[in-house]
N, C-alpha and C positions, 0 to 999 in steps of 0.2 A: 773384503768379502767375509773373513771370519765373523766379525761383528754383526752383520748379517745376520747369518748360520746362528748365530752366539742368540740374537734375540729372539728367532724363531724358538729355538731351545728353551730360552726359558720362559717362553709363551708358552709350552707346551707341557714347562713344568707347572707352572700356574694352575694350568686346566686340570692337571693330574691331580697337583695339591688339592686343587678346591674338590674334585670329584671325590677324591680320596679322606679329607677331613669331614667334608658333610655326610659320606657312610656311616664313616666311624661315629658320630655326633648322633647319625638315625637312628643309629641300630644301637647304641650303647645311653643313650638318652629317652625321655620321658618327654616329650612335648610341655613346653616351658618349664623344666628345670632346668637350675644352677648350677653348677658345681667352679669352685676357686682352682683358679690358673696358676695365676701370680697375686696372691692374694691382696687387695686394697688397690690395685692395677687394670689387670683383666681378669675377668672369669668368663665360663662357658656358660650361655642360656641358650637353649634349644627353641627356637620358633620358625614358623612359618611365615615369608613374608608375599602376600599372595600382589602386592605393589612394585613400584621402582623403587627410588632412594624414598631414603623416609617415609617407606610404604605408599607413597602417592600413587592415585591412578591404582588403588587397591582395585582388584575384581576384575579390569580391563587387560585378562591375558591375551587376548587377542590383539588389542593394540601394545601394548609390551614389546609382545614377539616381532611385529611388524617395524617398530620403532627400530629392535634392535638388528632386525634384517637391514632396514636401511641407515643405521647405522655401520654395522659391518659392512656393508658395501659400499658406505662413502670410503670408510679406511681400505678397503682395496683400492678405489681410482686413487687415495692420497698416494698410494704406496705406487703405485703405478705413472702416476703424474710426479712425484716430489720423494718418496719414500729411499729411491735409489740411486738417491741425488745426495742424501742429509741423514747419516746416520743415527743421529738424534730422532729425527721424523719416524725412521723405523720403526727402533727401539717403541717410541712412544704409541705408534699405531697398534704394534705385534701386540703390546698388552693389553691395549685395549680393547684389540679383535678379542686375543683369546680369554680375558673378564667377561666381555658379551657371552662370548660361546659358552662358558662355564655356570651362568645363569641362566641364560636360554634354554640348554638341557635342563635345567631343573622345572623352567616353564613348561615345557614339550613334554617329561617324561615323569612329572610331580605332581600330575594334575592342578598345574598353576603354582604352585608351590616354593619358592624360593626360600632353601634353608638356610637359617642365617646363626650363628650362635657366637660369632666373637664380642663381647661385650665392654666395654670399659668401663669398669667400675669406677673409676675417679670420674669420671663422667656419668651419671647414671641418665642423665636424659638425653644423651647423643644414641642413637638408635645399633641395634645390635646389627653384627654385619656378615661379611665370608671370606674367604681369599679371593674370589671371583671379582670383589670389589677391590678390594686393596690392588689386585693388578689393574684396574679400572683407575682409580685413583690416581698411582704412580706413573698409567701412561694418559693420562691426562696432565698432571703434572709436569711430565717429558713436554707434550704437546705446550702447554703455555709459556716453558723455559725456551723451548724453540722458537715462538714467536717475539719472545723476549728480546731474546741472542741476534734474532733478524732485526728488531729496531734499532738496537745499541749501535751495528755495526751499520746500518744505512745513516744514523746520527753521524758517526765517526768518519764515514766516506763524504758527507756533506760537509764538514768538518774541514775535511783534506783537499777542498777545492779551492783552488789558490786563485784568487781574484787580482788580474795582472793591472801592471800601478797605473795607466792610465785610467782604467774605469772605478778605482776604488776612490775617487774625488764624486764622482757622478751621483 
């Protein structure tokens, strides 16, 4: 049950993170400025991303938001059907709820707006992002590890089915 409680928590830190670095970022930045982080690494660029990933479906907050309605509401029936079954599954839904939620207020209350400013400079054309994604990410990530960890072990249980000596001639 801790682990649970545990993930909910730091979904909740996420949300806080993300709401709390894009202030700081709004209010302390210039819309598309720089500034070095970790220099030749990350830096900070301040934009607007009014799209999903990699800006697509720029201009469509309306389907955005709706996407991500029905996104968070599949990850409730997960969490409700499979979630408190597979502590993995939690973990990996909770963050992904609360990534949505953390960019969805920015849709809702940014007039479309999603701010993005973590950048990697050793990358310079992989697109600038937030923490809202990074928890996005990581429980996606969860999510693909858990489907993983369920094939291995159905491999391994087909595996362990012991075919008795008469029919193993047939």
């Amino acid at each position: 049950m801790i682990s649970y409680i545990l993930s909910v928590i730091v979904g909740i830190l996420f949300f806080i993170a993300d709401r709390y670095t894009k202030n700081i970022v709004a209010s302390t930045f210039y819309l598309s400025e720089t500034k070095d982080f970790i220099p030749g690494f990350i830096d900070f660029t301040y934009i607007h991303n009014r799209g999903g990933a990699w800006g697509m479906l720029s201009g469509y907050t309306w389907l955005l938001v709706s996407m991500t309605v029905i996104i968070m509401l599949v990850c409730i029936a997960l969490l409700l059907k499979w979630g408190f079954k597979d502590k993995l599954m939690f973990w990996a839904v909770s963050l992904i709820f609360f990534g949505g939620l953390g960019n969805m207020y920015d849709r809702l209350f940014n007039g479309g707006n999603v701010v993005d400013f973590i950048h990697l400079s050793f990358m310079p054309e992989f697109p600038v992002f937030n923490v809202a994604d990074c928890a996005i990410v990581i429980g996606a990530g969860l999510f693909i590890l858990y489907f993983v960890i369920g094939m291995i072990k159905e491999s391994r249980e087909k595996k362990e089915i012991v075919i008795p000596e008469d029919k193993k001639d047939e």
